[in-house]
py3Dmol code that shows the C-alpha trace and the ligand (Angstrom):
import py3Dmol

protein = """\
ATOM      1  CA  UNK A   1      91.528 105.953 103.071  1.00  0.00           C
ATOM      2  CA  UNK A   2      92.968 106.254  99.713  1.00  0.00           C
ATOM      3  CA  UNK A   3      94.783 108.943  98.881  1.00  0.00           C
ATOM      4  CA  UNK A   4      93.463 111.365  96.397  1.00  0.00           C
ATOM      5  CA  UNK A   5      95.969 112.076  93.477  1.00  0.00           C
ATOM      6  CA  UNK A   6      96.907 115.195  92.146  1.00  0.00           C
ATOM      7  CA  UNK A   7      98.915 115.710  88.986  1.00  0.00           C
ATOM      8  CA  UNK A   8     101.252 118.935  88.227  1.00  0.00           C
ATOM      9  CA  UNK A   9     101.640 119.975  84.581  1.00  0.00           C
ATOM     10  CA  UNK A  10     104.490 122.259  85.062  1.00  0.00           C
ATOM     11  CA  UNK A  11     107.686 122.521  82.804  1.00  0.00           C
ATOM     12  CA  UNK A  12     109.994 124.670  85.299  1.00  0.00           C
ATOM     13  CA  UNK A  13     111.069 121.500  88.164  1.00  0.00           C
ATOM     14  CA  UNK A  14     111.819 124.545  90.663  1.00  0.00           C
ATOM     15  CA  UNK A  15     107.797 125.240  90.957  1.00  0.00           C
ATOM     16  CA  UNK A  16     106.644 121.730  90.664  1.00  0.00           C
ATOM     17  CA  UNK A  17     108.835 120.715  92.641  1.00  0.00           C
ATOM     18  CA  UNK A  18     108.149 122.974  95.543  1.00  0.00           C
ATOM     19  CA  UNK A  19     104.578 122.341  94.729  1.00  0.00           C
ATOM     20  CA  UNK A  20     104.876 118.646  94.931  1.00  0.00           C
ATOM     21  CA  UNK A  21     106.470 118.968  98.725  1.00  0.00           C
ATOM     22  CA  UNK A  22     103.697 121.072  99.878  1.00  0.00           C
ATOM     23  CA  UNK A  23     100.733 118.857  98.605  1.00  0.00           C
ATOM     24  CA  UNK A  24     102.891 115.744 100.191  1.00  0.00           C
ATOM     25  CA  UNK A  25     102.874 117.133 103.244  1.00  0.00           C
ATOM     26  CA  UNK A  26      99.378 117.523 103.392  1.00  0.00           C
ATOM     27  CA  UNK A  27      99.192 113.469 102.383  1.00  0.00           C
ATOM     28  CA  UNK A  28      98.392 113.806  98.361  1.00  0.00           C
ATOM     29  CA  UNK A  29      99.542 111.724  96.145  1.00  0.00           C
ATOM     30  CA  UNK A  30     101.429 113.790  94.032  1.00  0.00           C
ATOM     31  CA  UNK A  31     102.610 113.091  90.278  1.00  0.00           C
ATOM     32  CA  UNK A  32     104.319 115.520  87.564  1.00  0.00           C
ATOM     33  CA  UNK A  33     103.986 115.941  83.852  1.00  0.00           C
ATOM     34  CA  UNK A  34     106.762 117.988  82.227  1.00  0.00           C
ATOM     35  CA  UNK A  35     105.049 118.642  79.217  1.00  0.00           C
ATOM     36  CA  UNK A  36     101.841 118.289  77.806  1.00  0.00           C
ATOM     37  CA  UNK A  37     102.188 114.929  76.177  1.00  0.00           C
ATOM     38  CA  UNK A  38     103.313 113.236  79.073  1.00  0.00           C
ATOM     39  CA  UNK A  39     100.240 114.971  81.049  1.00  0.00           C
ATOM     40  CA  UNK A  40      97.460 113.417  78.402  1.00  0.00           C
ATOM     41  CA  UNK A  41      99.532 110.036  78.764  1.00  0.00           C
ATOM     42  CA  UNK A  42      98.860 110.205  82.679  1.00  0.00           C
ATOM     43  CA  UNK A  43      95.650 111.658  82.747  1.00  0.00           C
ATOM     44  CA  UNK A  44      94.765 108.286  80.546  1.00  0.00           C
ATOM     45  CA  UNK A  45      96.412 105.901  82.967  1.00  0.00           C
ATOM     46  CA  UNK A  46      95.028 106.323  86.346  1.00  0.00           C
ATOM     47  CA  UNK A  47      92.406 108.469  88.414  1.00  0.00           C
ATOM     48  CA  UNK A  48      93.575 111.634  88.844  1.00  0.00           C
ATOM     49  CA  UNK A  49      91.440 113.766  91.418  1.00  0.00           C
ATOM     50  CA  UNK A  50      93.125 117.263  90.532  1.00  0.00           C
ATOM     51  CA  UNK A  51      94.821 118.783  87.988  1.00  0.00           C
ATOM     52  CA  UNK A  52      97.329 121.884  88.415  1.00  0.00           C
ATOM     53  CA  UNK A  53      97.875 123.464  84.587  1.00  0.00           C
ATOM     54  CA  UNK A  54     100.755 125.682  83.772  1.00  0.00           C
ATOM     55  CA  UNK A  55      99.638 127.551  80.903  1.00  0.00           C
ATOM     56  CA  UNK A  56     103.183 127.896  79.184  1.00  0.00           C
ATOM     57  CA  UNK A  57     103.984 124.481  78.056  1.00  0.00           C
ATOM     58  CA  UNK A  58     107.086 123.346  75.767  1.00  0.00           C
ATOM     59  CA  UNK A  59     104.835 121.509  73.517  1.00  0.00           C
ATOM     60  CA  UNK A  60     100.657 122.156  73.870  1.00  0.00           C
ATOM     61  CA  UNK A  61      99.560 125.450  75.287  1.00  0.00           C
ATOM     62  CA  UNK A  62      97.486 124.274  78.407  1.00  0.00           C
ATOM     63  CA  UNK A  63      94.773 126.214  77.348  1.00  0.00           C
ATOM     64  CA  UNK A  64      94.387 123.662  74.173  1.00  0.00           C
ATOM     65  CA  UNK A  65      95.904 120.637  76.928  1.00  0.00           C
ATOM     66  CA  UNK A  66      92.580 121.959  79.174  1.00  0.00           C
ATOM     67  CA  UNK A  67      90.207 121.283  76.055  1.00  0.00           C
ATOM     68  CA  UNK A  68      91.544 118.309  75.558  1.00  0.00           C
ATOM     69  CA  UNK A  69      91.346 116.776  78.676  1.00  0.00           C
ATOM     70  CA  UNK A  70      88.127 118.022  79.340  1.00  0.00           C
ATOM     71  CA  UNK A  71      86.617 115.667  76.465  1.00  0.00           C
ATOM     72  CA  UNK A  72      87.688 112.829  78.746  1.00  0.00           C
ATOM     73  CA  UNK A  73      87.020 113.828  82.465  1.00  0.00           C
ATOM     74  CA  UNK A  74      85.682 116.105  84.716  1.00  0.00           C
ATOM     75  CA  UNK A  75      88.208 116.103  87.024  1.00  0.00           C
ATOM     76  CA  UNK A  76      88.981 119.414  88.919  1.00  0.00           C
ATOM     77  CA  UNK A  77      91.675 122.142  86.869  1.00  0.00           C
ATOM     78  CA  UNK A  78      93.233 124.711  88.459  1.00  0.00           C
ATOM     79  CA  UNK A  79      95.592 127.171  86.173  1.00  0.00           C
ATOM     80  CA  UNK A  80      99.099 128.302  87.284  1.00  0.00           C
ATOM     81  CA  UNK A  81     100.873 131.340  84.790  1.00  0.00           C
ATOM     82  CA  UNK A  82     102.686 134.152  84.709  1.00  0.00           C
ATOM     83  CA  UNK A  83     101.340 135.789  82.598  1.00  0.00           C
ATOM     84  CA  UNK A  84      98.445 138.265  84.611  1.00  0.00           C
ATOM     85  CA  UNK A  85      95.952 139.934  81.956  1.00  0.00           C
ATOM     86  CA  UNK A  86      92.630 139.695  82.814  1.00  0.00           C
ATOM     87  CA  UNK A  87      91.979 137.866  79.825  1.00  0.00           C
ATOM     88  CA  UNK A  88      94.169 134.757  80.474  1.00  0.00           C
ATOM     89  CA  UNK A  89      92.174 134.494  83.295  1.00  0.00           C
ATOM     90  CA  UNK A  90      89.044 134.553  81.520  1.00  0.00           C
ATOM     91  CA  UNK A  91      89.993 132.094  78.709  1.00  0.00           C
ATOM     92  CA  UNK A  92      91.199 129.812  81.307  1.00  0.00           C
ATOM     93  CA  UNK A  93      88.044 129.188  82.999  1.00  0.00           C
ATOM     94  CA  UNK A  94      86.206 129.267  79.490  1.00  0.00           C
ATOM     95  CA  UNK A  95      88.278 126.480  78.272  1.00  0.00           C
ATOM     96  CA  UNK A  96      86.782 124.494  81.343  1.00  0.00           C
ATOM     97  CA  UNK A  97      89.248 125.587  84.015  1.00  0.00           C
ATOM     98  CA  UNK A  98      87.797 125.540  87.844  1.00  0.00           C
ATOM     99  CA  UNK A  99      90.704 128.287  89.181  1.00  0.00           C
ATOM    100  CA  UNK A 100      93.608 130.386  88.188  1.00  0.00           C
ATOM    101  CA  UNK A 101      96.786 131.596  89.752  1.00  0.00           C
ATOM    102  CA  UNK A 102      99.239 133.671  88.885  1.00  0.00           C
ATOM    103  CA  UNK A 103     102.866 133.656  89.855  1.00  0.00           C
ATOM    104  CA  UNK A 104     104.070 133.964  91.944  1.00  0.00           C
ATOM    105  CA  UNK A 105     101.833 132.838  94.692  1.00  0.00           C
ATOM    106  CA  UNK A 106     101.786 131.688  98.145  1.00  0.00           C
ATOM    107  CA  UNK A 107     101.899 127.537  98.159  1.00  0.00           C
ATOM    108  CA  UNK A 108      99.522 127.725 101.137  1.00  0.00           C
ATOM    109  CA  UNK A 109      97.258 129.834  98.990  1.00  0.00           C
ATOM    110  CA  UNK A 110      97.538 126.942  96.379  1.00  0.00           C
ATOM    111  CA  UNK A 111      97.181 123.929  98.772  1.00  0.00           C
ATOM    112  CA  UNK A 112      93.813 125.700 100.337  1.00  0.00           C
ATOM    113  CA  UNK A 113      92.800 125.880  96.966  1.00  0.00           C
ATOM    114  CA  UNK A 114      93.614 122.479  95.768  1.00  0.00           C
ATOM    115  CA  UNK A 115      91.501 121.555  99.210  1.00  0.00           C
ATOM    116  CA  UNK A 116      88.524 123.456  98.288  1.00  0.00           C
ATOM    117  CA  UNK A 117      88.157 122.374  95.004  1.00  0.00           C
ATOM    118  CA  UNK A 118      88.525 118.650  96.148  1.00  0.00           C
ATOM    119  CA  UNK A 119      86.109 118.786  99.173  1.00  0.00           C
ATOM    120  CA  UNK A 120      83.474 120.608  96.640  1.00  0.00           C
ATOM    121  CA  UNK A 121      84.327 117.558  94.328  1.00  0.00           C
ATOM    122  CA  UNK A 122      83.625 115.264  97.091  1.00  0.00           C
ATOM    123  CA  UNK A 123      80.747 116.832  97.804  1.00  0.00           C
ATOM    124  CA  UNK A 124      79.016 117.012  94.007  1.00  0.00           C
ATOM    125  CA  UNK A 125      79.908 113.112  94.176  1.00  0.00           C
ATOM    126  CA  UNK A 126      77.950 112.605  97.056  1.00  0.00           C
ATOM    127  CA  UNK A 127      75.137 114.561  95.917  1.00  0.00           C
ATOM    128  CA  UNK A 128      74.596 112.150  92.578  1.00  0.00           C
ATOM    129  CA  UNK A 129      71.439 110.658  92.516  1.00  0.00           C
ATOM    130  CA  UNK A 130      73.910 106.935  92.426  1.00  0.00           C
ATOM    131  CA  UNK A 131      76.797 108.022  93.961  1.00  0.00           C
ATOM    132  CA  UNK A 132      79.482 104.756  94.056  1.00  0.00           C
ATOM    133  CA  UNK A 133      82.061 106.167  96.840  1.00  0.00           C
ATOM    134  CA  UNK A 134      81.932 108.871  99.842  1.00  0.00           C
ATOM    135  CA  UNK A 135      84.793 110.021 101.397  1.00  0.00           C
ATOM    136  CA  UNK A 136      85.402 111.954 104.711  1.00  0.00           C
ATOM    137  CA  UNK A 137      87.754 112.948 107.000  1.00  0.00           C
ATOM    138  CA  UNK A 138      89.430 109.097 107.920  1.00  0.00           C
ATOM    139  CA  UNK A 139      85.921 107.357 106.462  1.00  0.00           C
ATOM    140  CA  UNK A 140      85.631 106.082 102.910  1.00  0.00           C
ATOM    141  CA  UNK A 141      82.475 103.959 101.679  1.00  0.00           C
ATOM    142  CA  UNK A 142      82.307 102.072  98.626  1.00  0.00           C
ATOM    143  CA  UNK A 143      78.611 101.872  98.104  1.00  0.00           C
ATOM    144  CA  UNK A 144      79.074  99.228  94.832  1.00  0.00           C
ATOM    145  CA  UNK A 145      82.046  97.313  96.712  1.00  0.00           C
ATOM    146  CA  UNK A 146      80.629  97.472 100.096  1.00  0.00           C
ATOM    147  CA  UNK A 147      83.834  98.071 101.352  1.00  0.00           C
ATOM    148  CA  UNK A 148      83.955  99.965 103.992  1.00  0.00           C
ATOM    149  CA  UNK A 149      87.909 102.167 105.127  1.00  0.00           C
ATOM    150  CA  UNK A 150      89.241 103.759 108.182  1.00  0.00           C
ATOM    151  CA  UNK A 151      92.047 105.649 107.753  1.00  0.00           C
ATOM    152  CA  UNK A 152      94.086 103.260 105.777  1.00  0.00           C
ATOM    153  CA  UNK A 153      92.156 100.051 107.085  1.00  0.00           C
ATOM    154  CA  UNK A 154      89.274  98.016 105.744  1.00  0.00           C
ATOM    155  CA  UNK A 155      86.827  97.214 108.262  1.00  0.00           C
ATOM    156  CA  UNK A 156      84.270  94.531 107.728  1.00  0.00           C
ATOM    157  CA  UNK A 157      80.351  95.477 108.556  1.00  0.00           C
ATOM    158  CA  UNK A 158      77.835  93.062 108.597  1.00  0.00           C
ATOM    159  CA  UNK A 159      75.250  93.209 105.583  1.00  0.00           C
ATOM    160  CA  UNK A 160      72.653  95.105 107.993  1.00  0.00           C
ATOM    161  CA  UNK A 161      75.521  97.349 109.482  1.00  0.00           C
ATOM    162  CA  UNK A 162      76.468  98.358 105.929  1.00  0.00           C
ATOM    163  CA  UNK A 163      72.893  99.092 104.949  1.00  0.00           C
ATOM    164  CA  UNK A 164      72.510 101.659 107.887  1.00  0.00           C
ATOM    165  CA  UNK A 165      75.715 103.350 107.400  1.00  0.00           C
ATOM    166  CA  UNK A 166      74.807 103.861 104.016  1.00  0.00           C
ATOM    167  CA  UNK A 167      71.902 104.980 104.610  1.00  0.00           C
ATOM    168  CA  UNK A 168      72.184 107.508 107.030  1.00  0.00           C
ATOM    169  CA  UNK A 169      76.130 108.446 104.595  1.00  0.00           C
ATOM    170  CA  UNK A 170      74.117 108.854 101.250  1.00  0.00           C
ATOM    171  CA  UNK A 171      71.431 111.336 103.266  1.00  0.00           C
ATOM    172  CA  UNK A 172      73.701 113.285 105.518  1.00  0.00           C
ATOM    173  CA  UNK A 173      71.451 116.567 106.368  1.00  0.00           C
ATOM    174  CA  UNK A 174      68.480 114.099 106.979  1.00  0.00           C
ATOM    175  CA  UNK A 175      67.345 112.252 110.192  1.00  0.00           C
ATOM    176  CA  UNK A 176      66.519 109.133 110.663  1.00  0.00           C
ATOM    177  CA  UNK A 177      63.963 108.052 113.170  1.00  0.00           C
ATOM    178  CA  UNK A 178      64.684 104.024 114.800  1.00  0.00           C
ATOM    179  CA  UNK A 179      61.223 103.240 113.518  1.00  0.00           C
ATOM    180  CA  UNK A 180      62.457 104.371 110.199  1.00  0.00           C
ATOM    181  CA  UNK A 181      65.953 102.836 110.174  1.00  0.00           C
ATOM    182  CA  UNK A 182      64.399  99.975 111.235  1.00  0.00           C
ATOM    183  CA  UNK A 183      61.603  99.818 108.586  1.00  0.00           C
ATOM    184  CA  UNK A 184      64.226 100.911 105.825  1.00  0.00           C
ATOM    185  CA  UNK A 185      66.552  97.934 106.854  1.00  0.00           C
ATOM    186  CA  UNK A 186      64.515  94.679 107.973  1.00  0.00           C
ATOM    187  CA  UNK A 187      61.811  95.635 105.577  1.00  0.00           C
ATOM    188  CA  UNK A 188      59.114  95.204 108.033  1.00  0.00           C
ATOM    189  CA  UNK A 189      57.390  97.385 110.549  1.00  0.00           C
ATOM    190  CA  UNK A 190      58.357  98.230 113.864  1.00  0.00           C
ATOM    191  CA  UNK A 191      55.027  96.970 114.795  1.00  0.00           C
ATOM    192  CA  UNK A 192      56.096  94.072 113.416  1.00  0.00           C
ATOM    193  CA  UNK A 193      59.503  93.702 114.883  1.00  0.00           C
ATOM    194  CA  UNK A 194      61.686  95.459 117.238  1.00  0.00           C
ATOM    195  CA  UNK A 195      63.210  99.119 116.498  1.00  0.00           C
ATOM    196  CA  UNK A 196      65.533  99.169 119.557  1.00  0.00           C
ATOM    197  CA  UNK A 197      67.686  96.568 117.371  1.00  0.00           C
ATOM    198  CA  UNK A 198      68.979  99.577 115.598  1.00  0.00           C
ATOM    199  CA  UNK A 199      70.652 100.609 118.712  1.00  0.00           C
ATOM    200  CA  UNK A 200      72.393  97.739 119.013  1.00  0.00           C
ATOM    201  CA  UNK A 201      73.378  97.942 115.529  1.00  0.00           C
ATOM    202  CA  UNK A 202      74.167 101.333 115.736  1.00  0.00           C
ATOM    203  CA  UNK A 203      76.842 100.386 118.834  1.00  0.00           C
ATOM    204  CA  UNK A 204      78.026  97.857 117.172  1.00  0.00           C
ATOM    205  CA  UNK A 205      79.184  99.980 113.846  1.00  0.00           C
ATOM    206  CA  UNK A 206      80.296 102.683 115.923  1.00  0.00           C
ATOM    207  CA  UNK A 207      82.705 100.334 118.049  1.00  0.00           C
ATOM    208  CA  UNK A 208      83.833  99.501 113.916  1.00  0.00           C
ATOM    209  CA  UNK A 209      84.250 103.013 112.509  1.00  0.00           C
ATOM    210  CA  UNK A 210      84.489 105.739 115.619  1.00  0.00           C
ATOM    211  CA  UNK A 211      88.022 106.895 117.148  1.00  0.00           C
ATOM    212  CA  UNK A 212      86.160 106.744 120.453  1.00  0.00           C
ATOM    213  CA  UNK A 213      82.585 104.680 119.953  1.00  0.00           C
ATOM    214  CA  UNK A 214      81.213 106.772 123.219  1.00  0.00           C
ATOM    215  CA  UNK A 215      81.722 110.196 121.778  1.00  0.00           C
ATOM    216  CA  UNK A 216      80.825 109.602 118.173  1.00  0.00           C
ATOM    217  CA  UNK A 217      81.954 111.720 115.523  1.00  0.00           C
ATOM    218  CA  UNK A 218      80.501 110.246 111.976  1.00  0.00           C
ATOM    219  CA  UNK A 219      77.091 108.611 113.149  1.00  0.00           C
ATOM    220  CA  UNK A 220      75.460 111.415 116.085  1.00  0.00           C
ATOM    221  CA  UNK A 221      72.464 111.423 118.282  1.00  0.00           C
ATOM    222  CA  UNK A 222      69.967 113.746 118.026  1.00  0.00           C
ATOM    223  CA  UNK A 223      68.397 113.554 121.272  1.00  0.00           C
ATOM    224  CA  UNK A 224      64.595 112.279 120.891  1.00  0.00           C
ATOM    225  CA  UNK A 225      64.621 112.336 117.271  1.00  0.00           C
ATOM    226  CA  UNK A 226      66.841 109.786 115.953  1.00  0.00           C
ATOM    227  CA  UNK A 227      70.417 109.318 114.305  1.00  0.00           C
ATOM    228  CA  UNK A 228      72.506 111.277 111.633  1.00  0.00           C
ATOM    229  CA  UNK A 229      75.549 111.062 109.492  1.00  0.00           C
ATOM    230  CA  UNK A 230      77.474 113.942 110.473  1.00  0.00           C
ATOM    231  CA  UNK A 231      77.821 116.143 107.628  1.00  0.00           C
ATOM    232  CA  UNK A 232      79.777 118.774 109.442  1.00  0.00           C
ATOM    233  CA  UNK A 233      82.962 116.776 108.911  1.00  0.00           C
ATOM    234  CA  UNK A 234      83.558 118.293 105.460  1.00  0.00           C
ATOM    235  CA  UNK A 235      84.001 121.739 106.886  1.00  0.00           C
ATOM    236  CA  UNK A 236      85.612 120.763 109.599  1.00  0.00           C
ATOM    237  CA  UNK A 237      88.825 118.812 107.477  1.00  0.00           C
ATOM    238  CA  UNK A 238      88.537 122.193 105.597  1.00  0.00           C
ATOM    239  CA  UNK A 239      89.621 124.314 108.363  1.00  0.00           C
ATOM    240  CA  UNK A 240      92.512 121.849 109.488  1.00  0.00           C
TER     241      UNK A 240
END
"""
ligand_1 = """\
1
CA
Ca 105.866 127.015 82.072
"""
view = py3Dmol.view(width=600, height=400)
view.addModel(protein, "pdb")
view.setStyle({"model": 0}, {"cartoon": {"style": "trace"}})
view.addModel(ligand_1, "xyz")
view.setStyle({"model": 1}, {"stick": {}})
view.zoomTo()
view.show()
């Protein structure tokens, strides 16, 4: 899976750097901006899931910095400063900020936030009407692509595989009967055709995408009903 990116605008290299080893450790992709300038220049260049602010800058006050970006992206902010009046606090998430923390705090208090505000992220992207990638734990589908990741490996699906995973990945609380899997997929009836195919379909992309195809984790039975993405997941990586 790719690894989600998180930039740290943060002018003392004591803090950011402690920061950085914390968020590496948890497998981020971690890049830092001494100073405003050079944190506008990166949030230009590449995708940038989360942004960490320090509000004392050398050259733009991140206040103004979180304006500024926020004409261009949407992407997650979450304050640092040292200073603690209520009213920093308040501007902050005026100005388009998602969180705020002051210093000192605990980095594991920081990285749960960084996690919560990513996984609600993921989660607002999955819930657009045309969303283009979902991501969970060790499982990342590219719905324009069609590529399909596990862990850090592609895995190729068969044009009829693909269609049910994304199915069932795009609808997550839902289930799916075979009959309507089927009807979704071949375009036809079951009357028409045969729904048990989706079984074989469905053991087929499991043996692709599952740890351990016999005790499936993304794609689950529910017994006389049908088959559903398991939308548990997110809360689960949460809690690791
Ligand atoms: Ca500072």
């Amino acid at each position: 899976m790719a690894r989600e990116n998180i930039l740290i605008v943060e002018d003392e290299p004591e803090i950011s750097e402690l920061i950085q080893s914390y968020l590496e450790k948890e497998g981020f992709q971690v890049h830092v901006a001494g100073s405003g300038q050079e944190a506008l220049h990166a949030v230009g260049l590449e995708k940038t899931d989360l942004i960490i602010l320090d509000i004392m800058l050398p050259d733009i006050d991140g206040i103004e910095l979180c304006l500024e970006i926020r004409k261009s992206c949407n992407t997650p902010i979450l304050f640092l400063s040292c200073k603690s009046e209520e009213i920093d606090k308040i501007l902050a998430l005026s100005v388009g900020g998602d969180d705020y923390l002051t210093k000192p705090f605990l980095p594991g208090e920081l990285v749960a936030r960084v996690k919560a505000h990513l996984r609600r992220n993921r989660l607002l992207m999955n819930e657009k009407k045309h969303p283009h990638v979902i991501r969970y734990p060790g499982l990342e589908v590219n719905l324009d692509s069609r590529e399909v990741w596990v862990g850090s490996e592609p895995v190729s699906l068969s044009g009829k595989e693909f269609e049910i995973l994304s199915i069932l990945i795009r609808n997550p609380k839902r289930i799916y009967s075979m009959d309507q899997l089927f009807e979704m997929v071949w375009k036809m009836t079951s009357l028409d055709g045969d729904s048990r195919t989706i079984m074989v379909y469905i053991s087929n992309l499991r043996k692709k995408i599952e740890k351990d195809p016999s005790n499936p984790e993304y794609i689950i039975n529910v017994r006389g009903v049908g088959y559903k993405f398991n939308h548990s997941l997110f809360e689960k990586n949460e809690l690791q």
